[in-house]
C-alpha positions as CSV (number, residue, x, y, z in Angstrom):
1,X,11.0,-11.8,-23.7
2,X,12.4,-15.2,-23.1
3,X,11.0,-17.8,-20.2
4,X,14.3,-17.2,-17.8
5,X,13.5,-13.5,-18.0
6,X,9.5,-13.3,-17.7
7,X,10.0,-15.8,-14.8
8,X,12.8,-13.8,-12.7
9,X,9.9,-10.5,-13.7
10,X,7.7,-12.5,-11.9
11,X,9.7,-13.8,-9.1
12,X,11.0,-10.2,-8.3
13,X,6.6,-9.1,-8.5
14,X,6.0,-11.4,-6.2
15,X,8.9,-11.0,-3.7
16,X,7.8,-7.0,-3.8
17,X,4.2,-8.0,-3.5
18,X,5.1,-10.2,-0.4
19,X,6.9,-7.0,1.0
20,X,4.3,-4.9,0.7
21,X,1.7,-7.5,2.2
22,X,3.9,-7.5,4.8
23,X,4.6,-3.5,6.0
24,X,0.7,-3.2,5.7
25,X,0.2,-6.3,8.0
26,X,2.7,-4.5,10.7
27,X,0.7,-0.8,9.9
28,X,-2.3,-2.7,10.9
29,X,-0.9,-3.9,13.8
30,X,0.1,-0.2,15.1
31,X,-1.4,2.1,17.4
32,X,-2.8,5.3,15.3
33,X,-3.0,8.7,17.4
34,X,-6.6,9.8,17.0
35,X,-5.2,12.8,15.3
36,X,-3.6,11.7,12.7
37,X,-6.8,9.6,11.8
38,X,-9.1,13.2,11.8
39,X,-6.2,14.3,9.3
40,X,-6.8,11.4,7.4
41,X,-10.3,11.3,7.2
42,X,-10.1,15.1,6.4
43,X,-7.8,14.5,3.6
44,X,-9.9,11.8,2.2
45,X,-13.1,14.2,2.4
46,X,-11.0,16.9,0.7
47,X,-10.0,14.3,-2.1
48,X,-13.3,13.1,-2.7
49,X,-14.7,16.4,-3.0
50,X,-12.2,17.3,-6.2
51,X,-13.4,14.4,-7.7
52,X,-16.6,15.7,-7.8
């Protein structure tokens, strides 16, 4: 892989990894119905339980 092409690889990582950074930052920022956080605990209980 040449420098021009490793560098754009790396631009494009970074301008996804900027993305990302910021949906969570504005997911954080949002109201969560109580709910939907028993669901996720729930889900996260049934998840670590197949690990096991």
């Amino acid at each position: 892989m040449d420098d021009s092409r490793a560098s754009a690889d790396a631009d494009a990582e970074k301008a996804v990894d900027e993305r990302i950074a910021s949906l969570v930052q504005k997911m954080r920022k949002e109201a969560v119905p109580e709910r939907l956080l028993e669901l996720a605990r729930e889900l996260q209980k049934a998840l670590d339980e197949r690990k096991r």
